[in-house]
C-alpha positions as CSV (number, residue, x, y, z in Angstrom):
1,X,0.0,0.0,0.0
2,X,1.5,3.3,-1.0
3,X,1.3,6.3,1.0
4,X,0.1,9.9,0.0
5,X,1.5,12.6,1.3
6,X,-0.1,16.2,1.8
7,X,1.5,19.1,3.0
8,X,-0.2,22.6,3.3
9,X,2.8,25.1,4.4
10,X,2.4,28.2,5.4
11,X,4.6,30.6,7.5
12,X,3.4,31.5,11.1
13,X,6.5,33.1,12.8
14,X,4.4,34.1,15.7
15,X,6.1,35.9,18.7
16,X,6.3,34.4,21.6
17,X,5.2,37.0,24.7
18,X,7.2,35.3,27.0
19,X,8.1,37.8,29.6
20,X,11.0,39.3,30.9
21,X,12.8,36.1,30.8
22,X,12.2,35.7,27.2
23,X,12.5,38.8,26.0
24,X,14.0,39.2,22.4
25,X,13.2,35.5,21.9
26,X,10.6,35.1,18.9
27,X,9.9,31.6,17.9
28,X,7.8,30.5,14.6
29,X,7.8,27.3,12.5
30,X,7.6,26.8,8.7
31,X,5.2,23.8,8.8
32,X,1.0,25.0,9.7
33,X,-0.7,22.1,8.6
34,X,0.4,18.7,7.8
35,X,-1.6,15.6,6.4
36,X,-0.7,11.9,5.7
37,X,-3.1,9.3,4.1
38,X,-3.0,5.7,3.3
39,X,-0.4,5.4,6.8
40,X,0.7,1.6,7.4
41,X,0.4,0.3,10.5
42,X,3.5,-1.1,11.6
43,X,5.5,1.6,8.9
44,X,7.9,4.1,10.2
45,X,7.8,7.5,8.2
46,X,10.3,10.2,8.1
47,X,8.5,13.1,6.6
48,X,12.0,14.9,6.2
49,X,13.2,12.1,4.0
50,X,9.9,11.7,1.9
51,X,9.7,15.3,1.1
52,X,12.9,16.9,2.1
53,X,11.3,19.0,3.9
54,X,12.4,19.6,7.5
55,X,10.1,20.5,10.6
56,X,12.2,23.9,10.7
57,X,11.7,25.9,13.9
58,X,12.9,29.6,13.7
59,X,14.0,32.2,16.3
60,X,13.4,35.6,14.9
61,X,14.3,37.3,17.8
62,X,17.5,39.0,18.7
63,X,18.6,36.8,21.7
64,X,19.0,32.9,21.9
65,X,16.5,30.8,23.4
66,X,15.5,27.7,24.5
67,X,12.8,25.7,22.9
68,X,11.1,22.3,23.4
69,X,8.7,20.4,21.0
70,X,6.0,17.9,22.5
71,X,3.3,16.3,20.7
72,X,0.0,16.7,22.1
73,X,-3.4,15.2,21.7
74,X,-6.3,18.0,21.0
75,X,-8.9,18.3,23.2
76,X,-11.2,19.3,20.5
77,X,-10.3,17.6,17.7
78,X,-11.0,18.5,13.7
79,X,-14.8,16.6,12.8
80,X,-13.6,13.0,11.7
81,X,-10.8,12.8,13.7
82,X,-10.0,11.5,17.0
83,X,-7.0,12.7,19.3
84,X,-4.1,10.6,18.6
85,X,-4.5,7.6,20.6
86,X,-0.3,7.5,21.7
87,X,1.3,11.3,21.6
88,X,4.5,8.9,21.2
89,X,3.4,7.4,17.8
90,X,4.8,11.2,16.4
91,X,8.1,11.8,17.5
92,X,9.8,15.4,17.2
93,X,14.4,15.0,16.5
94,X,15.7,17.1,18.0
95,X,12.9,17.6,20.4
96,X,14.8,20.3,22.7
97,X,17.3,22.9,21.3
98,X,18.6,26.3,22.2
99,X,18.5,28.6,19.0
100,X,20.3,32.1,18.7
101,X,18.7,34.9,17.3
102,X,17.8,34.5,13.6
103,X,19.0,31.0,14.1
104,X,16.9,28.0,12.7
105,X,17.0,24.6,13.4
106,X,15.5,21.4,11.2
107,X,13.5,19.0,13.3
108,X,12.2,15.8,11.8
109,X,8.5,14.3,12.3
110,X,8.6,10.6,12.4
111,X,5.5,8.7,12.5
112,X,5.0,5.3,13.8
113,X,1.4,3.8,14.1
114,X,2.2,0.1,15.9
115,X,1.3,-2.9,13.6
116,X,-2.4,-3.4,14.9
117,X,-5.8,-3.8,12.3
118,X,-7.7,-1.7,15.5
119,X,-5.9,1.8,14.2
120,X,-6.8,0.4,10.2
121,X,-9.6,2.6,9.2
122,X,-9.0,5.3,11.8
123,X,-8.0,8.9,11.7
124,X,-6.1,10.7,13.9
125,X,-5.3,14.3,14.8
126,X,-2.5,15.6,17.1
127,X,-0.7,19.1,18.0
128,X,2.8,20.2,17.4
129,X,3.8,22.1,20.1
130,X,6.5,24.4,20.0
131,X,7.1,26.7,23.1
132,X,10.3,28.8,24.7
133,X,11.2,27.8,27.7
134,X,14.5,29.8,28.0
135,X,15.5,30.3,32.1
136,X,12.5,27.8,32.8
137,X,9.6,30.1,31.8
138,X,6.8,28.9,30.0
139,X,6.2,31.2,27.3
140,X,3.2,31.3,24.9
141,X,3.5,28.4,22.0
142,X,2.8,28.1,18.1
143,X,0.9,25.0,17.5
144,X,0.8,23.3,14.2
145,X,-1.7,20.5,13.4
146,X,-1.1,17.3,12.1
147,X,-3.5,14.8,10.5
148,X,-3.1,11.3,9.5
149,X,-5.1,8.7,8.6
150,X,-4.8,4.7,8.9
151,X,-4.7,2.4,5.6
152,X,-7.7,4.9,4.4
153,X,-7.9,8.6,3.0
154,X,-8.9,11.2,5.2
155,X,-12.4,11.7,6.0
156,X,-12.9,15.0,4.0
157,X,-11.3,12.9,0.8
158,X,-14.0,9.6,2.1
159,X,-17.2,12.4,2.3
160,X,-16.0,13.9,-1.3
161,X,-16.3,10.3,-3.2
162,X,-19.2,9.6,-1.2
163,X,-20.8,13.0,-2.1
164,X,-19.7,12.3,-5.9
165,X,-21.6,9.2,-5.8
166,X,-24.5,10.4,-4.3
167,X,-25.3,13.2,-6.7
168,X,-24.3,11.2,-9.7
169,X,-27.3,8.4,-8.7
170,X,-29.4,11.2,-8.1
171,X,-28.8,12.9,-11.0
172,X,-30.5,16.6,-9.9
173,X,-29.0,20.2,-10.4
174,X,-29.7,23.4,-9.7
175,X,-29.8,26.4,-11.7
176,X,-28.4,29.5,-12.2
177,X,-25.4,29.0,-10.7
178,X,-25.8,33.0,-10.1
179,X,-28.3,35.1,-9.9
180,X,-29.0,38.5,-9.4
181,X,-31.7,40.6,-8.2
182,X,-33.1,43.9,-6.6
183,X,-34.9,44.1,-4.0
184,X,-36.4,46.9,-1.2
185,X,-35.1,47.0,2.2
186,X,-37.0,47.0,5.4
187,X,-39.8,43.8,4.6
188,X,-40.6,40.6,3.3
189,X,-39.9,39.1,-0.2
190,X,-41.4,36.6,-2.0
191,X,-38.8,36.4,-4.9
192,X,-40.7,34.2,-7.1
193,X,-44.1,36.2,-6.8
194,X,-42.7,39.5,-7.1
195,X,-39.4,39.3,-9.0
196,X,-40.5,36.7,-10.6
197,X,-37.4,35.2,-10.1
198,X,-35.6,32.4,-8.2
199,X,-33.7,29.1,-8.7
200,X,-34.7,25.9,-10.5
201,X,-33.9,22.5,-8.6
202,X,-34.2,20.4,-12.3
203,X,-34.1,16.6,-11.0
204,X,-33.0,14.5,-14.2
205,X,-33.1,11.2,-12.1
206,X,-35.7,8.3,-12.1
207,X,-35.6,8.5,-8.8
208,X,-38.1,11.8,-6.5
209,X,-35.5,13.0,-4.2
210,X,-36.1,15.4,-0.5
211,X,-33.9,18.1,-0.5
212,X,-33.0,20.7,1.5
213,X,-32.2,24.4,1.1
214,X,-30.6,26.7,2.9
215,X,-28.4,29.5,2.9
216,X,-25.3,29.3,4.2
217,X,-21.3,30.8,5.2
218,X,-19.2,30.8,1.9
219,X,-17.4,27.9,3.3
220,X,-16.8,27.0,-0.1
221,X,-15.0,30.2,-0.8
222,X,-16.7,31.8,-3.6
223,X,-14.8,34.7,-4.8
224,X,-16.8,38.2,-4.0
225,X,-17.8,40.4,-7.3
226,X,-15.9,43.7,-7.6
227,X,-18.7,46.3,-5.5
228,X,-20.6,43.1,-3.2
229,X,-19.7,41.9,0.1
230,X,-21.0,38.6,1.5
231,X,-23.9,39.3,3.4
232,X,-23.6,40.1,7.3
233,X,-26.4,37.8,7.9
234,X,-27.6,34.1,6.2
235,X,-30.6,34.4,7.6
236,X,-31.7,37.3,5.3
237,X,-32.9,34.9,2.5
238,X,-34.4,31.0,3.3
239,X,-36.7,28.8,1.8
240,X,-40.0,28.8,2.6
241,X,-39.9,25.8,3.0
242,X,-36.9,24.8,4.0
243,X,-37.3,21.4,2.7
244,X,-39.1,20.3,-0.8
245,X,-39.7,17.4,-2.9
246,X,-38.5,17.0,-6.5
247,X,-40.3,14.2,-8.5
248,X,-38.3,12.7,-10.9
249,X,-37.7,13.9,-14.3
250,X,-39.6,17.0,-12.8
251,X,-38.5,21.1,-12.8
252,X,-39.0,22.6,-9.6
253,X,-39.0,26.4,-8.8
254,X,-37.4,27.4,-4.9
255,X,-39.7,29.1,-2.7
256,X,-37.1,32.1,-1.3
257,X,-37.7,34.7,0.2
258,X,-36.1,37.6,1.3
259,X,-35.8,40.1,4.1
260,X,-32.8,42.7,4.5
261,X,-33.0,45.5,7.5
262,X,-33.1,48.8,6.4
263,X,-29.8,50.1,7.6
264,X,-28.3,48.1,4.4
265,X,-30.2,50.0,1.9
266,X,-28.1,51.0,-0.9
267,X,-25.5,48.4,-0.5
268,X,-25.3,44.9,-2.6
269,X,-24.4,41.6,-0.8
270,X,-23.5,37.9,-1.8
271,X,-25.5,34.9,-0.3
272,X,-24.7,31.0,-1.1
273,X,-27.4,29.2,-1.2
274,X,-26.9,25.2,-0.6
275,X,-29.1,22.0,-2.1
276,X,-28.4,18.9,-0.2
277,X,-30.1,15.9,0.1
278,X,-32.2,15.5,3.9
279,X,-29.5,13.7,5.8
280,X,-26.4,14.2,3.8
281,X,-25.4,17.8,4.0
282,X,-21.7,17.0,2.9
283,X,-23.1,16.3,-0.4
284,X,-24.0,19.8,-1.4
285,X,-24.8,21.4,-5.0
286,X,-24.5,25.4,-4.5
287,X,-26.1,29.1,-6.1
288,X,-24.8,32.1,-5.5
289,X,-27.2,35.5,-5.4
290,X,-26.1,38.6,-5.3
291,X,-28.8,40.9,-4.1
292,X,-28.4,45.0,-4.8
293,X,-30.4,46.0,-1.6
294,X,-32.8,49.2,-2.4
């Protein structure tokens, strides 16, 4: 079994406010997020020899430090993870270093899940922690996250095909994928009634599917048009109701509506909209509307 490795990098360099003790000493890593899929139990993985790519930890101060790295189990970890079940499974070389000012040092991450099918299947989050403890104070730490998941992908990669599959045997779409419209401020809209506009659910399956609509945070991140700003508030447009039948082969309008306070008359605002079949809200179709606000 081959293993896939993901790395998202990004630079924190946060200062540390460590205190008197610590003063000058400003610790950051390279590494923010790291994720490993398809892991073998049993398998010992350098991440610094698969990638080349050292765990480097940096002082950007202008005095030496010094600074320990401990792996930690989260007590809230990301959905569709657990905390790792053994902080020892990641190990941290060197794990405790002093480090001059502007001096950086390369760690390595070594992962070793023991050869046992109960971890097969599993996924596991656990926290990087690196802290200055020069003169024995505690000072504040950067954390960096690390996933990993056990003979499997990760559970967002699991959800996506699952998603896949469940919109291809459903076979439904929705349409526009944007849509614009004008409406007053200060009271009720029916969109369809008045504008005579809204969004088609058009359900090309054999199958009559119970969907769901809502609006919702642009967690997808949609980009914003030039002059709009994502609305303040989701709960300015809904469906009324919420959740509708499609028959198969059958064109279906939505029922939104909208109601936008007064005090944002004049401005324009983006909302996404999501489709998602009762139950399965990972496996989401979205709209956007942009609304000019009168």
């Amino acid at each position: 079994m081959k293993s896939r490795l993901t790395l998202i990098i990004f630079s924190l360099l946060l200062p540390l406010a460590a205190g008197d003790a610590a003063a000058g000493v400003s610790i950051g890593t390279r590494y923010g997020t790291i994720v490993l899929e398809h892991v073998e139990a049993g398998r010992v993985y350098n991440l610094t020899d698969m990638r080349d790519l050292p765990f480097l930890v940096m002082n950007r101060g202008s005095k030496k430090g010094n600074v320990r790295v401990s792996v930690l189990p989260p007590r809230n970890p990301r959905e569709g993870y657990e905390p790792i079940a053994d902080p020892n499974w990641l190990t941290v070389r060197p794990s405790e270093f002093e480090l001059g000012g502007g001096e950086s040092m390369p760690a390595s991450l070594i992962l070793n899940v023991p050869d046992n099918e109960e971890y097969i299947g599993r996924h596991y989050h656990a926290l990087i922690r690196v802290e200055n403890v020069t003169g024995g104070f505690f000072g504040a730490a950067v954390i960096n996250n690390f996933f990993f998941s056990v003979g499997s992908p990760g559970p967002e990669e699991v959800q996506r095909a699952e998603a896949e599959r469940i919109l291809s045997e459903l076979n439904y779409d929705i349409n526009p994928e944007t849509l614009f419209i004008d409406i007053p401020a200060g009271r009720k809209v029916n969109l369809l009634e008045e504008l005579e506009r809204s969004l088609l659910i058009i359900n090309r399956g054999r199958q009559d599917v119970d969907l769901v609509v809502k609006s919702v945070p642009n967690d997808p991140g949609f980009p914003v048009r030039e002059g709009y700003s994502f609305t303040p508030s989701t709960e300015y447009i809904w469906a009324e109701p919420e959740s509708i039948s499609v028959k198969s082969y059958q064109v279906r309008d939505v029922p939104l509506y909208a109601e936008i306070p007064e005090e944002h008359s004049g401005k324009r605002m983006m909302f996404v909209i999501a489709v998602y079949p009762e139950g399965m809200e990972f496996a989401r179709l979205y709209s956007r509307v942009n609304v000019t606000v009168r």
